[in-house]
Backbone as CSV, one residue per row, in Angstrom:
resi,resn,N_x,N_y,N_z,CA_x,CA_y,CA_z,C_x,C_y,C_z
1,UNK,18.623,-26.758,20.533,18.283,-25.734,19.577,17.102,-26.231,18.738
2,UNK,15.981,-25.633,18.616,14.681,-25.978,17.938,15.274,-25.736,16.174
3,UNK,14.256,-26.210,15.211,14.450,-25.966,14.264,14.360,-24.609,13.451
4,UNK,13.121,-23.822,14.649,12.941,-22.206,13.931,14.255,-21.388,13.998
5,UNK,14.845,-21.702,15.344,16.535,-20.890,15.997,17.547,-21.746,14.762
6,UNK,17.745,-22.587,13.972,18.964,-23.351,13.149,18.418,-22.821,11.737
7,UNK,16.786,-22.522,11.242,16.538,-21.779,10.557,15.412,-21.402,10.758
8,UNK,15.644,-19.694,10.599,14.750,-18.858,10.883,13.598,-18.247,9.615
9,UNK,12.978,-17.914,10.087,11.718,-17.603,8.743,12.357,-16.423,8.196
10,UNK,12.557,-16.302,7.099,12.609,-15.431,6.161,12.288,-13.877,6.675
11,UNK,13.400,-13.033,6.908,12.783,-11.800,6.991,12.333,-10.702,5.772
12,UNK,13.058,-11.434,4.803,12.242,-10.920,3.524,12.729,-11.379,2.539
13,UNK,11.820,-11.431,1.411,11.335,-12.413,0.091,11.290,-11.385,-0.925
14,UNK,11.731,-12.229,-1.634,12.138,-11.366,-3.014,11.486,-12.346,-3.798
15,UNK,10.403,-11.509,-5.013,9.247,-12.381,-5.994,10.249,-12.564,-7.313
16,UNK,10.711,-13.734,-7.813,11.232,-13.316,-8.981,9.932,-12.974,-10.678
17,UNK,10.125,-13.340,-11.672,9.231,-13.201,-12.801,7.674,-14.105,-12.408
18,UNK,8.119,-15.495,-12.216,7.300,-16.405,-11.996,6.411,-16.445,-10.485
19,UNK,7.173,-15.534,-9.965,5.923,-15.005,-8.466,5.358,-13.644,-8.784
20,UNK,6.022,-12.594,-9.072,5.666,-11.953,-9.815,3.750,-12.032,-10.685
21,UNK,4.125,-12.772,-11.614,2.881,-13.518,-12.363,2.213,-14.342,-11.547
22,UNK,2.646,-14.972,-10.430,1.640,-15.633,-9.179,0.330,-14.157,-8.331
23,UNK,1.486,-13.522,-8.417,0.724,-12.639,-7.082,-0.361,-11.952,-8.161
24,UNK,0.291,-11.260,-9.196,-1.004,-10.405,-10.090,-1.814,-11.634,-10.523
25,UNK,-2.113,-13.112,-10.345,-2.838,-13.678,-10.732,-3.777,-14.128,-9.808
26,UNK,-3.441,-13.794,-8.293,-4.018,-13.695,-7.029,-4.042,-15.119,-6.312
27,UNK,-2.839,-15.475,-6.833,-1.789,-16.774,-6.006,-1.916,-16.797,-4.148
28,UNK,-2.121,-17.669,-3.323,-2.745,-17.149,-2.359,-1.575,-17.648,-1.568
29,UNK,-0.450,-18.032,-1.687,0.567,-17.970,-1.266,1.015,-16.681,-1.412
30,UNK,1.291,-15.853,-2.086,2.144,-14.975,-2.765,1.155,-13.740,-2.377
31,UNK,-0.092,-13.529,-2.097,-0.547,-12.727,-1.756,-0.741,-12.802,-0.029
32,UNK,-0.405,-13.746,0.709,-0.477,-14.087,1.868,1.008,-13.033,2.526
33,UNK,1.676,-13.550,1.760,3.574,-12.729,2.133,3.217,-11.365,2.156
34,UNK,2.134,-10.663,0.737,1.993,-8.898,0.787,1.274,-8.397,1.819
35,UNK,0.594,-9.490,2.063,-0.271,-8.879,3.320,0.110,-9.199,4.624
36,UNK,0.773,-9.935,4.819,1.843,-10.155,5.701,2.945,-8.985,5.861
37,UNK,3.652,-8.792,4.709,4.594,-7.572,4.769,3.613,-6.215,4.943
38,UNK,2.424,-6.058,4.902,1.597,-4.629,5.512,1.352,-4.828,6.946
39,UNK,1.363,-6.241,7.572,0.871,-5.944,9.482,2.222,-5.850,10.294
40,UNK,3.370,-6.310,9.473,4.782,-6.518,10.120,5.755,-5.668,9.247
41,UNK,5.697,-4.659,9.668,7.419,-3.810,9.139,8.402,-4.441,9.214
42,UNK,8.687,-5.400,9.869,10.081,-6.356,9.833,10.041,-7.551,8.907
43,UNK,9.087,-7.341,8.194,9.144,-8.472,7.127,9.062,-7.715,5.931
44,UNK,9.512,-8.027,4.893,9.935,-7.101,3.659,9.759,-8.455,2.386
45,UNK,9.307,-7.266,1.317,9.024,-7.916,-0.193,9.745,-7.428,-1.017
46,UNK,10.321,-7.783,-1.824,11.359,-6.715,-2.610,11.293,-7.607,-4.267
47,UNK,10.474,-7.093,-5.413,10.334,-7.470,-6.839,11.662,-6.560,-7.262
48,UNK,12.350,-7.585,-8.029,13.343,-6.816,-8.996,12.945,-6.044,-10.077
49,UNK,13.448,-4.984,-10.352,12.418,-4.476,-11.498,12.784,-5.046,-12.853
50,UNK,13.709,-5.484,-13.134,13.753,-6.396,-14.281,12.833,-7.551,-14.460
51,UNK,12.592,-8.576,-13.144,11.549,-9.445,-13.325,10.045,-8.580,-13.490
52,UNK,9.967,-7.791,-12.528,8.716,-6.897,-12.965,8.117,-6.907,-14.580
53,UNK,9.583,-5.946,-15.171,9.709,-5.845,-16.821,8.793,-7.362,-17.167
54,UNK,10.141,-8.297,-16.967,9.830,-9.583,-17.688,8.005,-10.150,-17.084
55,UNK,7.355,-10.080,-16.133,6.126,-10.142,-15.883,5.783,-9.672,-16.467
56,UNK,5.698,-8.507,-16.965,4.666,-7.573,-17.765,4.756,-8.063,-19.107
57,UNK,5.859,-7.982,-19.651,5.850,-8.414,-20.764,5.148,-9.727,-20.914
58,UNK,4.680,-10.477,-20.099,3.880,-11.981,-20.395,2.485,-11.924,-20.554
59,UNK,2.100,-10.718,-19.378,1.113,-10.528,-18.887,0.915,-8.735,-18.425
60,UNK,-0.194,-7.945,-19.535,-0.170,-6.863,-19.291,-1.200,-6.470,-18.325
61,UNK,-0.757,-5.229,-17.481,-1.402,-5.522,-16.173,-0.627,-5.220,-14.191
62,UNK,0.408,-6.694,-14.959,1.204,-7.151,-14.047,1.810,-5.777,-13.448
63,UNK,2.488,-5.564,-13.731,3.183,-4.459,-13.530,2.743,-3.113,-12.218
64,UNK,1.256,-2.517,-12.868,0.910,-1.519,-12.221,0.066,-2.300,-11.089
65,UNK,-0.203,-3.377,-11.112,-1.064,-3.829,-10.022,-0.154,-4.116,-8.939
66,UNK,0.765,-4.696,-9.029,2.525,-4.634,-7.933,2.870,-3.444,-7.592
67,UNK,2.747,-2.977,-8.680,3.430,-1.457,-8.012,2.954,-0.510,-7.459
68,UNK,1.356,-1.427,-7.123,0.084,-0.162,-6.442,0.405,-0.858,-5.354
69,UNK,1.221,-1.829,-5.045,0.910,-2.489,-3.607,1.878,-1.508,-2.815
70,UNK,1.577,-1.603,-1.589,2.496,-0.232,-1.089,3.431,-1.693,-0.022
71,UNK,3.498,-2.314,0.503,4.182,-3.116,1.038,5.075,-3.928,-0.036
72,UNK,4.981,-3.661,-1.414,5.717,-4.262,-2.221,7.175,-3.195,-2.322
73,UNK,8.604,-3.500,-2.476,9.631,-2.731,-3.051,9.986,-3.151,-3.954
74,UNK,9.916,-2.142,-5.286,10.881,-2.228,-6.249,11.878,-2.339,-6.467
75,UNK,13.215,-3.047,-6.730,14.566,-2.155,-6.540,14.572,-2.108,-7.795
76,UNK,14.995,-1.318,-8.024,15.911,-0.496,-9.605,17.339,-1.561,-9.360
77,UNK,17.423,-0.906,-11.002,18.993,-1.422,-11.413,19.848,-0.555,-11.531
78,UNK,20.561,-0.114,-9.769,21.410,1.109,-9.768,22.745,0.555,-10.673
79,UNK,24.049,1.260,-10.631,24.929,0.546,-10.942,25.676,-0.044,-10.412
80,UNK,25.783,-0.698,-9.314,26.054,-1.955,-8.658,25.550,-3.299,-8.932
81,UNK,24.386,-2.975,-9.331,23.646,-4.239,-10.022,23.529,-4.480,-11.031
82,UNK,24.021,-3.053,-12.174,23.685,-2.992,-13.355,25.384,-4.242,-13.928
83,UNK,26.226,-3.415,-12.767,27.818,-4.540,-13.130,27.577,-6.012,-12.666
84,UNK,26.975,-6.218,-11.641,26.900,-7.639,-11.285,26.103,-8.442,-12.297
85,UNK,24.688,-7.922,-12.620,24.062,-8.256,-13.481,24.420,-8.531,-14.741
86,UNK,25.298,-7.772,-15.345,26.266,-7.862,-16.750,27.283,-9.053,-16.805
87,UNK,27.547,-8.867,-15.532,28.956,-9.957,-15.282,28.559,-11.607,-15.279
88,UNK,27.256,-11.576,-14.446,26.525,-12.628,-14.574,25.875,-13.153,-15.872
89,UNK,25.518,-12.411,-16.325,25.483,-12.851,-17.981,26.104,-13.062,-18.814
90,UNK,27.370,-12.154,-19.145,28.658,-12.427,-19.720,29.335,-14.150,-19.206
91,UNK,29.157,-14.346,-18.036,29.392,-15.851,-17.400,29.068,-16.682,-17.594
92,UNK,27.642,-16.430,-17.904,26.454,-17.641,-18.233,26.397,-17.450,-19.969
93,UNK,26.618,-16.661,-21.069,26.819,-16.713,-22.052,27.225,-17.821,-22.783
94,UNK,27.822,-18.576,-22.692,28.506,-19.693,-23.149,27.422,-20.854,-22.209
95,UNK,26.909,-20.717,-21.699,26.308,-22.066,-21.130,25.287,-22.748,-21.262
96,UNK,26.011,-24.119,-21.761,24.968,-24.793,-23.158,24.294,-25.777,-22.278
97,UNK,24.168,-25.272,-20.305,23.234,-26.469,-19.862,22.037,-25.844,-19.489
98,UNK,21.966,-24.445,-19.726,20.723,-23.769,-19.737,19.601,-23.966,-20.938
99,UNK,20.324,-24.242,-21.909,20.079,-24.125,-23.421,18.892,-23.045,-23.946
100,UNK,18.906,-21.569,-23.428,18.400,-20.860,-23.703,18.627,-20.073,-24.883
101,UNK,17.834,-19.187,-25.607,18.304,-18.484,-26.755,18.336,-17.439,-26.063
102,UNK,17.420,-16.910,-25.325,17.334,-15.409,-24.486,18.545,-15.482,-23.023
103,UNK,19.315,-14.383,-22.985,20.167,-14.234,-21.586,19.074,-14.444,-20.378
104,UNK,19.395,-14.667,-19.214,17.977,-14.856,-18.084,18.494,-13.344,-17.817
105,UNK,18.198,-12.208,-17.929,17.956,-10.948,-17.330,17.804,-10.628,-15.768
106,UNK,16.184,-11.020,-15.869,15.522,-11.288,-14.595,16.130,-12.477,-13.430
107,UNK,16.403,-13.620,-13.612,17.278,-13.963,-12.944,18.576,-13.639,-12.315
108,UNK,19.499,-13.134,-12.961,20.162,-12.403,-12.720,20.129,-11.407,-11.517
109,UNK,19.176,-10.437,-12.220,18.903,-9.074,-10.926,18.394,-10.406,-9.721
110,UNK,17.455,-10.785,-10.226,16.990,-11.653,-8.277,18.400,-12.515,-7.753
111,UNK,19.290,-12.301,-8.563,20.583,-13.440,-7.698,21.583,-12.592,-7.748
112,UNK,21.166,-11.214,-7.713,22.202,-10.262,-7.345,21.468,-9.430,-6.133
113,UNK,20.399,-10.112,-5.537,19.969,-9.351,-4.939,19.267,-10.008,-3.841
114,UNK,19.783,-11.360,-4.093,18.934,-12.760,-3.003,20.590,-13.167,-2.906
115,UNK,22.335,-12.648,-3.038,23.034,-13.227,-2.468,23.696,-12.405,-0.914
116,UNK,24.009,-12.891,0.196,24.841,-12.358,1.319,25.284,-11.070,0.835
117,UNK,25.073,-9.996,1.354,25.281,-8.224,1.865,25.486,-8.023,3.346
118,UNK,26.025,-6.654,3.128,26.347,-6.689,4.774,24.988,-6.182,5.381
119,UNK,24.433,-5.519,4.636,22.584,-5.739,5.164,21.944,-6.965,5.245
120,UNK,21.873,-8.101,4.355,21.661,-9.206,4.465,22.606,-10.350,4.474
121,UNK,23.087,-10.549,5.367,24.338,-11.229,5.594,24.087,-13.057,4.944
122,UNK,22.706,-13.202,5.384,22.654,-14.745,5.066,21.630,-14.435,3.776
123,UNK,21.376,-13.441,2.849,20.593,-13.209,1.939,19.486,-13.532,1.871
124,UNK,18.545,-13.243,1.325,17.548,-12.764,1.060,16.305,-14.645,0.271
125,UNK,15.588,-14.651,0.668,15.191,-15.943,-0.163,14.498,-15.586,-1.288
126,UNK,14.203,-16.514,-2.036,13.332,-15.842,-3.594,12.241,-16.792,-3.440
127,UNK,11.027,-16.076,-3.678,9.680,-17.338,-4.055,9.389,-17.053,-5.635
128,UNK,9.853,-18.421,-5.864,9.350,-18.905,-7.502,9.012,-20.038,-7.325
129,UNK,8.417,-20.024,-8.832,7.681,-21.075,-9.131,9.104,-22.617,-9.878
130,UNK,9.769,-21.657,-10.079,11.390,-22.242,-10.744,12.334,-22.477,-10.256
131,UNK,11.429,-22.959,-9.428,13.185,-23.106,-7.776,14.687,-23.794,-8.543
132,UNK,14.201,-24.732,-9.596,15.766,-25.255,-10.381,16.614,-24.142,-10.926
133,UNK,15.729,-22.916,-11.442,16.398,-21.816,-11.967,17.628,-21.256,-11.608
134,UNK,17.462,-21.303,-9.724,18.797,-20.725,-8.918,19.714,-22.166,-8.311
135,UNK,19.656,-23.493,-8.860,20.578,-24.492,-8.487,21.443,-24.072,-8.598
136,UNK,22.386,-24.222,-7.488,23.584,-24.231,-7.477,24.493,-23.080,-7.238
137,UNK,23.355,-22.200,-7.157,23.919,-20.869,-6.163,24.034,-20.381,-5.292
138,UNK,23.642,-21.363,-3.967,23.840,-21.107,-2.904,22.114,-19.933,-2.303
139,UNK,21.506,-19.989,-2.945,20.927,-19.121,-2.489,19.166,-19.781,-2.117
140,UNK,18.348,-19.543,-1.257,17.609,-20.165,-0.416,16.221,-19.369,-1.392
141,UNK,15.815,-20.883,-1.889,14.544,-20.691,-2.298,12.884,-21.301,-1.866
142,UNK,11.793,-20.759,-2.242,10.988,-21.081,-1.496,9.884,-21.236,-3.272
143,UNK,9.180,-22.213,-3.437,8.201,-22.833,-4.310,6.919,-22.520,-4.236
144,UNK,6.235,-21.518,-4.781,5.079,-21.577,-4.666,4.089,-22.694,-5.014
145,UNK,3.517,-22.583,-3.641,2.398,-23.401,-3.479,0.974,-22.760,-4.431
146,UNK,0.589,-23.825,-5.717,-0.281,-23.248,-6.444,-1.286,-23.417,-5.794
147,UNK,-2.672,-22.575,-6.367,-4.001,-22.600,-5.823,-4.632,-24.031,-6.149
């Protein structure tokens, strides 16, 4: 068994806040994946719209320039995600090894949405720049490579 068949390339990537702010900054990793997801329909991009939010808010801009990309997907925060997302915060509330003052929001939606579904059975990977962000959740991340 080769190494591509034990793991396979990513059929689609989910940008959290910090790729997000890569790609509208014209990150050439991160713009390589959008244009990649326009020659191959079987490869998929999917920005949470909460990290979206949280991009914009850093950087105004961000926002409508992602969302002009047509190979980019938004997902909304239906209510399936709106409960997972809550629950996940309510969890992490008390946790003094984050030592944040702000809840992670945006994290959240991308690790409710980068874990195993019966659409994505082995889930979804995330490219950030914060790969420590998702330790310990089981969930497969990828580091952008800066310019």
């Amino acid at each position: 068994m080769t190494g591509e068949e034990r793991y396979p390339l990513p059929r689609a990537v989910i940008f959290d806040d910090t790729a997000a702010l890569a790609l509208g900054a014209g990150n050439s990793m991160a713009s390589r994946l959008v244009v990649e997801a326009e020659k191959d329909p079987a490869l998929r991009v999917y920005i949470p719209a909460v990290s979206l939010a949280a991009a914009e808010r850093e950087r105004a801009g961000v926002a409508e320039h992602v969302g002009a990309l047509p190979s980019v997907n938004i997902e909304g925060l239906d209510f399936a995600a709106a409960t997972a997302v809550g629950k996940r915060l309510r969890a992490a509330k008390g946790d003094s090894e984050h030592g944040k003052d702000e809840p992670d929001w945006s994290g959240a939606h991308v690790l409710h949405l980068a874990l195993p579904t019966v659409e994505w059975p082995r889930g979804r990977a995330v490219l950030t720049r914060t790969p420590m962000r998702y330790r310990g959740t089981g969930i497969r991340t990828i580091r952008i490579v800066e310019n």
